[in-house]
C-alpha positions as CSV (number, residue, x, y, z in Angstrom):
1,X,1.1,14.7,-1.1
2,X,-1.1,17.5,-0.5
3,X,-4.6,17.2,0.6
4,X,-6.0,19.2,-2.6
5,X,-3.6,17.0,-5.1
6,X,-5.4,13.9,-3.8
7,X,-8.8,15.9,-3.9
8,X,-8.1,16.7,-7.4
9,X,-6.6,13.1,-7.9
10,X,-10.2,11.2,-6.5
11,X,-11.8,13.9,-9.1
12,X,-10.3,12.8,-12.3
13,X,-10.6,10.0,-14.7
14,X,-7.7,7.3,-13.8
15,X,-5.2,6.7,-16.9
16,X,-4.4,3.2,-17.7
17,X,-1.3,2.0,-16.3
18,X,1.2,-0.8,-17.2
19,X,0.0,-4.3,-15.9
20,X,3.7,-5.6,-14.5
21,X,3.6,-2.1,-12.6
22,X,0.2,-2.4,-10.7
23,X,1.5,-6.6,-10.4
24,X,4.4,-5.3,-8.6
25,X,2.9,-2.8,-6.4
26,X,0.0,-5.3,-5.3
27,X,2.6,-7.8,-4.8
28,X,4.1,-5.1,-2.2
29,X,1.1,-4.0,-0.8
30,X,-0.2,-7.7,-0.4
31,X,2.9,-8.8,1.2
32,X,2.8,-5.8,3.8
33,X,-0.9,-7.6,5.4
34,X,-1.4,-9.3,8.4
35,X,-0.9,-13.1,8.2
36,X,-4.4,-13.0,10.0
37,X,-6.7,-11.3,8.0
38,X,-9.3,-10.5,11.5
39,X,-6.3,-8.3,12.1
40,X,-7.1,-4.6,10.4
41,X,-4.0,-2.3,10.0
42,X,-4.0,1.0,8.1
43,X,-0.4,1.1,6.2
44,X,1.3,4.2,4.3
45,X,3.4,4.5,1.9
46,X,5.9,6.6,0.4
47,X,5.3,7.3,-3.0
48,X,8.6,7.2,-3.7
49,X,8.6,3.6,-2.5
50,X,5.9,3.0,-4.5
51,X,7.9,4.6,-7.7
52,X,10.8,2.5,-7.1
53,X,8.3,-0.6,-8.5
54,X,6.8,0.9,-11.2
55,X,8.5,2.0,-14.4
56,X,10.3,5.3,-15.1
57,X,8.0,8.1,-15.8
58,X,4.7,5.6,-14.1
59,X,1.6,7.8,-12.8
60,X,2.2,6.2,-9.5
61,X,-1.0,7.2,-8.0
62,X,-2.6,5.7,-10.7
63,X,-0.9,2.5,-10.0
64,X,-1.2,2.8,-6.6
65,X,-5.4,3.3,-6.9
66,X,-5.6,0.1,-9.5
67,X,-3.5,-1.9,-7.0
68,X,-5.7,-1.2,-3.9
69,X,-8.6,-1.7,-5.9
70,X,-7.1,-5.3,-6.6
71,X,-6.9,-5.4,-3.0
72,X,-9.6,-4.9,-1.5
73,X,-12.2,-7.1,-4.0
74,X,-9.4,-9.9,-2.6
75,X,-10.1,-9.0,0.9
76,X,-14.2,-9.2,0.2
77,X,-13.2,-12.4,-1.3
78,X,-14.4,-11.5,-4.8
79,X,-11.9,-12.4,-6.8
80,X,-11.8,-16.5,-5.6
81,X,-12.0,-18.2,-8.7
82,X,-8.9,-16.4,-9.9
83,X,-6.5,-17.2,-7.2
84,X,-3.1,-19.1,-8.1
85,X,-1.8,-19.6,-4.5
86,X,-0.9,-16.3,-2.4
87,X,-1.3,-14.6,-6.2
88,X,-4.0,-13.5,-8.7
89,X,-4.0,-14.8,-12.0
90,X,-2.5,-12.6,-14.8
91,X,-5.9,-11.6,-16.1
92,X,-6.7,-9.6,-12.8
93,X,-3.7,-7.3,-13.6
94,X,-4.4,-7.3,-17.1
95,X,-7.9,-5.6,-16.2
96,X,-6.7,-3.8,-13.6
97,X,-4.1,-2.3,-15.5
98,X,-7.1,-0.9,-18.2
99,X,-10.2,-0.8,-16.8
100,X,-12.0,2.5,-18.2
101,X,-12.2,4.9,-14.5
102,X,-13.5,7.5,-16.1
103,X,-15.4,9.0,-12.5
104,X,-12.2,8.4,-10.3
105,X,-11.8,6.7,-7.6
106,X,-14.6,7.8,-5.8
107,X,-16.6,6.0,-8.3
108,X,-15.4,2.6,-9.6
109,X,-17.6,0.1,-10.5
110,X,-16.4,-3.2,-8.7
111,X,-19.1,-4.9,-9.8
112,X,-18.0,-3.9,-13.8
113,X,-14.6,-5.1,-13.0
114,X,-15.4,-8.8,-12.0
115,X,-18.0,-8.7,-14.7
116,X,-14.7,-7.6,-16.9
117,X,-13.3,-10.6,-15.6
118,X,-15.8,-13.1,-16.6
């Protein structure tokens, strides 16, 4: 990916995805982390990795953003109370999959989408 498509992409509202694809695609990316969390490691992806989960015709980046935001209110612990094991409950995806991003990535509200949670 170009530098100006993901300029453009961090720009623009982020469509609603389907929940199963950003389940699968967290399930990846969660599954790629250290064991120890002090451990920090920067992975990449091929999108066409990341396509290969998702179904035909997915906006993968889309997916991809909804699934790293998952990620990282995990990782600042923030999503606790809806843990099932090494998993998130189904409601997690559920909002991920939908929650309104109208400013991009460069401006979701994490605090709006544990209070979506609740």
């Amino acid at each position: 990916m170009s530098d100006s498509a993901l300029r453009a992409f961090v720009g623009r509202p982020v469509p609603a995805v389907h929940v199963g694809d950003v389940k699968r695609v967290w399930s990846f990316l969660a599954s790629e982390q250290p064991a120890d969390p002090r451990v920090q490691r920067q992975a990449s992806f091929n999108l066409k990795l990341l396509a290969g989960l998702c179904d035909k015709n997915a906006d993968v980046l889309a997916v991809w953003f909804r699934a790293t935001l998952v990620e990282a209110l995990r990782k600042e612990g923030r999503l606790e109370r809806w843990r099932e094991g090494n998993s998130l409950r189904d409601k997690v995806f559920d909002v991920a999959a939908a929650f309104p991003l109208p400013g991009g990535p460069a401006n979701a509200d994490l605090g709006a989408f544990v209070a979506a949670l609740e």
